[in-house]
C-alpha positions as CSV (number, residue, x, y, z in Angstrom):
1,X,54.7,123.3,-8.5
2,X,56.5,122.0,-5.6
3,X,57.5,124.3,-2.8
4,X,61.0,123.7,-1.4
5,X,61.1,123.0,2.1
6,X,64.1,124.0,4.3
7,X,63.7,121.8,7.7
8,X,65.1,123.3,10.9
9,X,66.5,120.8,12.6
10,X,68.5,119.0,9.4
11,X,71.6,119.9,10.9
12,X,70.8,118.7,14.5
13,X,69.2,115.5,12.6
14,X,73.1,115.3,10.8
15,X,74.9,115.9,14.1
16,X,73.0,113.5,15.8
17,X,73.5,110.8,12.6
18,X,77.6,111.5,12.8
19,X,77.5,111.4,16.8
20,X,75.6,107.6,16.4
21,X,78.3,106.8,13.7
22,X,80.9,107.7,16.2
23,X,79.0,105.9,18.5
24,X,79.0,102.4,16.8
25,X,82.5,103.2,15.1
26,X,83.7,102.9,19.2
27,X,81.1,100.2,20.2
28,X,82.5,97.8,17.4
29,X,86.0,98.9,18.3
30,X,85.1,97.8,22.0
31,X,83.2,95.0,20.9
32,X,87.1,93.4,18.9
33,X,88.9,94.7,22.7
34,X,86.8,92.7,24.6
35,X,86.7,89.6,22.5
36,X,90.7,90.2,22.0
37,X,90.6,89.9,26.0
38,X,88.0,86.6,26.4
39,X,90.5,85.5,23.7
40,X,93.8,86.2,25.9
41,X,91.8,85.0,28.9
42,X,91.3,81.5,27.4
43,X,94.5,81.4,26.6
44,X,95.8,81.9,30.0
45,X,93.0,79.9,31.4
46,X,94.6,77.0,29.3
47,X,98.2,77.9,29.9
48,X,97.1,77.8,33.6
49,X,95.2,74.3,33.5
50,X,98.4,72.6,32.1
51,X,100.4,74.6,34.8
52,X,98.1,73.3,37.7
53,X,98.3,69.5,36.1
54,X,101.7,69.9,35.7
55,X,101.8,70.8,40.0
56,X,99.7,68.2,40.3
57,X,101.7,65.5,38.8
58,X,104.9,66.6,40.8
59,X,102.9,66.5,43.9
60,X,101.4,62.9,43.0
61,X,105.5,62.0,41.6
62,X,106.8,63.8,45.2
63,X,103.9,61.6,47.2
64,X,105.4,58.6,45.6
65,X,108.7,59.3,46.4
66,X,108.4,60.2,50.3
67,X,106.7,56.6,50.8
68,X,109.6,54.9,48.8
69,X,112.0,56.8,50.9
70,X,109.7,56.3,54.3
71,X,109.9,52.3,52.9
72,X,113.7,52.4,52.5
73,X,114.2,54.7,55.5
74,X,112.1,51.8,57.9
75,X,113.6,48.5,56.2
76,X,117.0,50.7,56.8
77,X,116.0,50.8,60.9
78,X,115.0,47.2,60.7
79,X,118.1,46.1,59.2
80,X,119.8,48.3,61.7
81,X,117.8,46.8,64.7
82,X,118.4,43.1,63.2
83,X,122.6,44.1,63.0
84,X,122.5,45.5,66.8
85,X,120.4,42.4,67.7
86,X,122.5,40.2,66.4
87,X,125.9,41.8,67.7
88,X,124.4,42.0,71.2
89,X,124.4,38.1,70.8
90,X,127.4,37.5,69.3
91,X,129.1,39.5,72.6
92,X,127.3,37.2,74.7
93,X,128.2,34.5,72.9
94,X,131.4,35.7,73.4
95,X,131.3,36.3,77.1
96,X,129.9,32.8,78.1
97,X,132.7,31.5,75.8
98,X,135.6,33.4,77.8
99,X,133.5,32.7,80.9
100,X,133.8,28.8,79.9
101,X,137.5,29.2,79.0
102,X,138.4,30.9,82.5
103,X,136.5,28.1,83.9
104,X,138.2,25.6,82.0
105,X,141.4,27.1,83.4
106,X,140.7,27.7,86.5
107,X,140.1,24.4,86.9
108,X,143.0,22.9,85.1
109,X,145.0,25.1,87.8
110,X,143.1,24.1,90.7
111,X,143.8,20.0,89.4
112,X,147.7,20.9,88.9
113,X,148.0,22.4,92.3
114,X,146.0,19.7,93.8
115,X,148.4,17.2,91.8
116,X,151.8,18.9,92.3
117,X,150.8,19.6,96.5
118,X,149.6,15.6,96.5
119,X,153.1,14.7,94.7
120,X,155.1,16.9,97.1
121,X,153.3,15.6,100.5
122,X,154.3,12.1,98.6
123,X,158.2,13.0,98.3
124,X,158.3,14.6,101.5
């Protein structure tokens, strides 16, 4: 003969078992957010690596090219400094030439007047 035995507290004991099912039911659901997030955050992390390496590689491509163009931009002066140079010479080149001619002449004029006063003082 077995008594039956109602217990008090069955129905806090099945409130309590539905609140810890509720309980898990929202920590697993939490549990797929947060691992949906460290999944998106890898992601991005990635996306972000190959955006930094690509910044890096213009910056490396851009360093490249400012010391080609300083190169170009210096042998550019230098030619430019060679040109003026070399112009600057080529006027006084000039100058001493002209200088020479006027000499020249000069002189040839100076021997004609000498020669055509001699050959008057001779007729006269």
């Amino acid at each position: 003969m077995a008594a039956e035995y109602t217990c008090i507290h069955e129905e806090q004991i099945q409130g309590i078992s539905r609140k810890t099912a509720e309980l898990e039911a929202r920590a697993d659901y939490k549990e797929k957010r947060i691992e949906e997030l460290n999944d998106k955050i890898n992601n991005m992390d990635k996306k972000l690596d190959i955006l930094v390496q690509g910044f890096n590689d213009f910056k490396v491509d851009s360093n490249k090219g400012d010391v080609e163009l300083e190169l170009r931009v210096k042998t550019i002066e230098t030619d430019y400094q060679n040109l003026k140079e070399k112009l600057k010479e080529k006027e006084d080149n000039e100058q001493k030439r002209f200088n020479n001619k006027m000499l020249m002449i000069g002189a040839a004029l100076t021997v004609i007047t000498i020669g055509i006063n001699i050959l008057f003082n001779i007729i006269h």
